[in-house]
N, C-alpha and C positions, 0 to 999 in steps of 0.2 A: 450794363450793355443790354437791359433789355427791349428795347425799341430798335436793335440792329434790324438792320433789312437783310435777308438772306443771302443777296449778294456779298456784305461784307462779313461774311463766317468764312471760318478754315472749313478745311475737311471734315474735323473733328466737334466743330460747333463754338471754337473759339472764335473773338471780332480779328477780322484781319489789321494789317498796321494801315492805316489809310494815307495811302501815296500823296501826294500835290497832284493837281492835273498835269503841272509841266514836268512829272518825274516820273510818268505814268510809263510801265519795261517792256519794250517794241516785243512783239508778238506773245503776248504775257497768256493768252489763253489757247488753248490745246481746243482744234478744231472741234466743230460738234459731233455729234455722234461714235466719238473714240471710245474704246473698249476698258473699261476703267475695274474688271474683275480681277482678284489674285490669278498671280501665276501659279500655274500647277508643278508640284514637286519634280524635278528630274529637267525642267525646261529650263534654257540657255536663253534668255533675250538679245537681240542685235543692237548697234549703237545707236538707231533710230529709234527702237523701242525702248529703249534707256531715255531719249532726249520726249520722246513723247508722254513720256512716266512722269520728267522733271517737269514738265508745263502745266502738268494738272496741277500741280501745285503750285506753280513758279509765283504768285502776288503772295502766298506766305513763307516767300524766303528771300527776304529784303538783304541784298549783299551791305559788307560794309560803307560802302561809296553811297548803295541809295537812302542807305541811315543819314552819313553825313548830311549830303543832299536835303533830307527833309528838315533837318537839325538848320541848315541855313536855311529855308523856305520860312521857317518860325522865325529865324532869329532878323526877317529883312521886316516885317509885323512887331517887331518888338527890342529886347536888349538882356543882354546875357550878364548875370552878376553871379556874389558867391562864388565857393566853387569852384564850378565851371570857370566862370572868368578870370578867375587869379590861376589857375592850367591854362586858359590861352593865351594867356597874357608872359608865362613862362615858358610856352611854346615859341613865340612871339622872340620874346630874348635871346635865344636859342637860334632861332633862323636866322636872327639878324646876323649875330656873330660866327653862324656857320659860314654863309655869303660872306663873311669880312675875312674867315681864315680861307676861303675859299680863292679871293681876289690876290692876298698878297703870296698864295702857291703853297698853304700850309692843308694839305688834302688831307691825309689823316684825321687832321684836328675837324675841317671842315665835315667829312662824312660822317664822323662821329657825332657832332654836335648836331648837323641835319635828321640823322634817325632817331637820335632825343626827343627832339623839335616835334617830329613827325609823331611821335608815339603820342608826346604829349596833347597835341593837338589835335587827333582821332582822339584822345580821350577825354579833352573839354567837350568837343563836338557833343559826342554822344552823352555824357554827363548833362548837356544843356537839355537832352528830350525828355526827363525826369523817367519818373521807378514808375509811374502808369504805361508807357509805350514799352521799356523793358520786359516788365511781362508779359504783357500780349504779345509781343515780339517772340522771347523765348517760347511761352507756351506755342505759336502757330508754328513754328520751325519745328520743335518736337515733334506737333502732330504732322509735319510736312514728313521729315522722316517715318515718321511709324507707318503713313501714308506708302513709301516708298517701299519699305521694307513687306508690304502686302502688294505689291503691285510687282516688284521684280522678285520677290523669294529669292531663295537661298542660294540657289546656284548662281551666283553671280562674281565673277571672278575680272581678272587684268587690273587696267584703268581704274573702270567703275567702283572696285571692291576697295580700291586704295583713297578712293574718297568721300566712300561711305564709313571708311574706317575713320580717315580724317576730320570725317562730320559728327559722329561719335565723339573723339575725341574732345573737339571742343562742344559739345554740347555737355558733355561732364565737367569741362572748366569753369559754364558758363550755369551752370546749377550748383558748382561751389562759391560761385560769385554772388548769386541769389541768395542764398543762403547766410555768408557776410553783410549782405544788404550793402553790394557795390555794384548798381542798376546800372554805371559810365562799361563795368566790368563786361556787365552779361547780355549788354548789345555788343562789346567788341566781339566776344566770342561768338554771340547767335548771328553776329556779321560773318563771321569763319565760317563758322558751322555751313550757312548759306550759300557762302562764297564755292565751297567743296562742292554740294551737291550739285550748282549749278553747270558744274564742269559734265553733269552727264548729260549734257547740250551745251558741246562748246560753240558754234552758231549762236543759240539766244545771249549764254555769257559774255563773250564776244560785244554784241550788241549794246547790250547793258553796258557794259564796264564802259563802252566809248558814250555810250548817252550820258552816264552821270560823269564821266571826267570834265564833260562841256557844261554841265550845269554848273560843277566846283568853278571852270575858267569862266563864265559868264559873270559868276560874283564876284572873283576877282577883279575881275575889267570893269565891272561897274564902277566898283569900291575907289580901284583907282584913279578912277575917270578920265578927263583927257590928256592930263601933261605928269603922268608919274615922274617920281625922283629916278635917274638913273639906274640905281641896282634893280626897283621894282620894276622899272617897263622891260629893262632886259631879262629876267622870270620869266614878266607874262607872254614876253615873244619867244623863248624856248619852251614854254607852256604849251603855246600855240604852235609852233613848230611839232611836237609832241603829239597833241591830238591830232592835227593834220596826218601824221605817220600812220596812226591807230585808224583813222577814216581812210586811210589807203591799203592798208594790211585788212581792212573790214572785205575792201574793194575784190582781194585777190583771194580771200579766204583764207587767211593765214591767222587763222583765231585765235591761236599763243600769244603770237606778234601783237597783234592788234592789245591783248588784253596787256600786256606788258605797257605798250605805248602809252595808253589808257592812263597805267597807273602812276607813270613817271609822269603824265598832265598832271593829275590830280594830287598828287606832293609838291608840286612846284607850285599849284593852284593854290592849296590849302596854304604852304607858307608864306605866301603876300598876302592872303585874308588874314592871316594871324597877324603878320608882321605891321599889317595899317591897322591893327585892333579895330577889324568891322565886329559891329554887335555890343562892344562892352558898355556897358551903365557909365556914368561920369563920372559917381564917387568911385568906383573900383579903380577907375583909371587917375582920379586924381591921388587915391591913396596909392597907387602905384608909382605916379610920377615921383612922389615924393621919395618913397624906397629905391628908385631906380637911380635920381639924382644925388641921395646918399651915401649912396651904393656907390658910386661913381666916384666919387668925395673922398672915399676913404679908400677904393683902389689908387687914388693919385697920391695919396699921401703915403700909404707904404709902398710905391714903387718909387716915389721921389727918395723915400730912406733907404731902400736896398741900392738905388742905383747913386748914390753918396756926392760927392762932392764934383768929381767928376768923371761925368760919367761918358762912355761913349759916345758918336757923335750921331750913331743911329739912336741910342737909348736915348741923347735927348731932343730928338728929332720927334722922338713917338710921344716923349713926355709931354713937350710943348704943346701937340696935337689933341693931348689928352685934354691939359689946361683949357686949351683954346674952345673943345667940346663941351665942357663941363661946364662954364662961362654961357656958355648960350643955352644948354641947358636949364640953368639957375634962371635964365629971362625968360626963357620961354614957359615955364614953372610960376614965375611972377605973374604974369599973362595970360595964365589959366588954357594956354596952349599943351594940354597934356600928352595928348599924343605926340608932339613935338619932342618933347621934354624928355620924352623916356626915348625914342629912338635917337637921339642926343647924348643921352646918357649912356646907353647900349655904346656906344661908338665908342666914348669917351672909357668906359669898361673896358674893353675891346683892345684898344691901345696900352695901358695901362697893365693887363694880364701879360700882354704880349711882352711888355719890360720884363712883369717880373716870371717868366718864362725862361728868357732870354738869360736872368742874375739868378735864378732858381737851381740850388743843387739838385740833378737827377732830372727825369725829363716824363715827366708827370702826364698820361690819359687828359685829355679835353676836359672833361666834367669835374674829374676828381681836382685840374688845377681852381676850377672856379670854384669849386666846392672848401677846398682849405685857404683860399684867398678870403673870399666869405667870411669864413670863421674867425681870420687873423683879423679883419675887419670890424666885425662885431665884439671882439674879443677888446680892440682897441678903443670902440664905441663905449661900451660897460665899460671901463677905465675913468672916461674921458666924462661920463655921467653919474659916475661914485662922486668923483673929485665937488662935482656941484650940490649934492643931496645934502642936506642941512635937516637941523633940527625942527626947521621950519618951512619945511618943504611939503608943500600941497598934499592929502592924502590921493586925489586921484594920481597925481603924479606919481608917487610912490608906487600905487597899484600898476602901470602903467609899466617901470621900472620892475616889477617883481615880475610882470609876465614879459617883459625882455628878456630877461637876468635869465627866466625859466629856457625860453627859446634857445639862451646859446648855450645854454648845457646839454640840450637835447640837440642841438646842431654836432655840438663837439662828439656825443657818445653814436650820433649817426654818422659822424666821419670817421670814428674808429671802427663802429660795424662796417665800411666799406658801402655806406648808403649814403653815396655822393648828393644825388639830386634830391634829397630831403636835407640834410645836410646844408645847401645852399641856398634851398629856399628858407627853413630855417634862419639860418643866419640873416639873409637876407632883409626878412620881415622886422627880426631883431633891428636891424643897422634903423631903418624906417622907423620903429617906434624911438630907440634915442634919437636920431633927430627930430624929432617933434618934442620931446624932453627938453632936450637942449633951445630947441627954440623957444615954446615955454617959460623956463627958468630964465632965456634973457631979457 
């Protein structure tokens, strides 16, 4: 960064994070000639002088919204793999099937699966900006604090104190993330950390948070374009409904309001981006489609066993629907329609859980039931790919087969630690390699 222009340095001499122009945070700079010396020992600052503290700094303290934000700026230039892409692609899964326990009135299940959904998908996001933005990121929030902490001094109590402590806090979570060398980590935290301080102007925060809630719903609306499927157009118009709230709580000054309104757009936002898989590379999504349609495969076939000969006339109501899903999946899969294919198969999942929910002794958390479905899945897969392995069976194959085999022993011993959502992707991945085995060997 030695060619930065002085414009783009922190306080401290670090490169700032560099915005998009269209992401650029309404009244980002703190009029000219303001008084930028430490407070002197014994003095109390007012909440104006608090929000005019926050603006000298405010371009290096990128909230978590304006991270995403920049994260989809890159990703409408380009395509997200690795990684990144198999978390939003699991984000993606997740939302589908929150929306689906959502519709049929199973809310528990639904809100659970939705905050999944959401964590995972802030955490592709920001995983997509690589460990070069992450430190610059981290280090200019630092120095935005230390910045802070010599412009208000020590006497600073109420409100303000309780989110400078906040800001603290996650800035130590987000320097043990560095640390790890988990860059998706230590922007979610330097997103915290940010998000805290900016509250000592809740006016600009306020503003922010509605500006990049409209950036997240503008990519969704793109993405969608003009005739979405049913569940997505009804998101993007509660989305929109959402922001509207947030641009009229701006209207009356009700800053809370507003920032809350803001961030309920921007979860609704972000799971139709996830859920249409905007950004993913093709092999990602085609080696997905393939796992998800697997996936799919073998939830039919152990709910077809638990629910036995005959079964209810809901259980085979939901069964048929499964089939029926799974069936057009499989073509749309031939067709190299991947995106199809896996929201297809998501469905046909979906259905399929809900039998064996329904035959399931005990009444099993959202995640943890996908999570040991999973495993019986992969568990039946390795079965059903011992049975074919011969003495003359390909070595790549074989290797192929040992890192499955690996997979579902590390899915099983994550479902015993109580680490659901490894656990099923785990599994998962597994189910996806024997069926390409299986296919293969026939």
């Amino acid at each position: 960064m030695d060619n930065a222009h002085p414009q783009d340095m922190g306080p401290s001499g670090h490169p700032r994070l560099r915005v998009a122009p269209g992401l650029l945070i309404l009244g980002a700079l703190l009029a000219a000639g303001c008084d930028t010396s430490p407070t002197e020992p014994g003095t109390t600052l007012d909440a104006a002088q608090h929000a005019a503290a926050v603006q000298e700094v405010w371009t290096d303290l990128p909230s978590s919204a304006d991270l995403e934000a920049e994260a989809w700026a890159a990703v409408e230039s380009g395509t997200i793999a690795g990684d990144p892409a198999s978390t939003l692609l699991d984000a993606a899964e997740l939302a589908t099937e929150a929306a689906l326990a959502h519709d049929v009135g199973v809310a528990d299940d639904a809100e659970r699966l939705a905050d999944t959904a959401d964590d995972l998908a802030r955490h592709g996001f920001l995983a997509a900006l690589g460990s070069d933005i992450a430190t610059r990121v981290l280090d200019g929030v630092m120095d935005a604090r230390a910045h802070l902490a010599r412009r208000l001094g020590p006497n600073v109590g109420g409100g303000a104190a309780s989110y400078l402590s906040e800001a603290d806090s996650e800035l130590d979570l987000a320097a043990g993330a560095r640390a790890r060398g988990d860059h998706a980590a230590v922007l979610f935290h330097a997103g915290r950390a940010s998000d805290a301080l900016r509250w000592l102007d809740p006016e600009g925060k306020a503003k922010a948070a509605v500006a990049r809630a409209h950036v997240l719903l503008d990519y969704a609306l793109r993405l969608a374009g003009d005739d979405p499927e049913t569940p997505i157009a009804r998101a993007l118009n509660r989305a929109s409904q959402l922001c509207s709230a947030a641009r009229a709580a701006l209207g009356r000054e009700q800053w809370r309001l507003a920032v809350a309104e803001a961030r309920a757009c921007a979860r609704l936002s972000r799971a139709v981006i996830v859920r249409l898989a905007g950004g993913i590379d093709d092999d990602t999504l085609a080696k997905r489609a393939e796992e998800a349609v697997a996936h799919a495969g073998g939830l039919l076939e152990r709910a077809t066993a638990m629910a036995g000969d005959a079964p209810s006339a809901r259980v085979a109501e939901l069964l048929a629907e499964a089939e029926a899903l799974l069936q057009r999946s499989e073509a749309a899969l031939e067709e190299d329609r991947f995106r199809v294919a896996i929201g297809l198969a998501i469905e046909s999942s979906a259905r399929s859980l809900r039998v064996m929910r329904l035959l399931w002794d005990g009444d099993l958390p959202a995640v943890e039931l996908r999570a040991r479905a999973a495993v019986e899945v992969a568990l039946a897969m390795e079965a059903r790919v011992d049975e074919q392995i011969t003495d003359e069976t390909a070595p790549e194959v074989l290797e192929a087969d040992a890192r499955a085999d690996a997979l579902v022993r590390e899915a099983e011993e994550a479902l015993e630690a109580g680490q659901y959502r490894e656990a099923w992707v785990k599994a998962r991945t597994a189910v996806g390699i024997y069926a390409r085995i299986l296919l293969s060997l026939s």
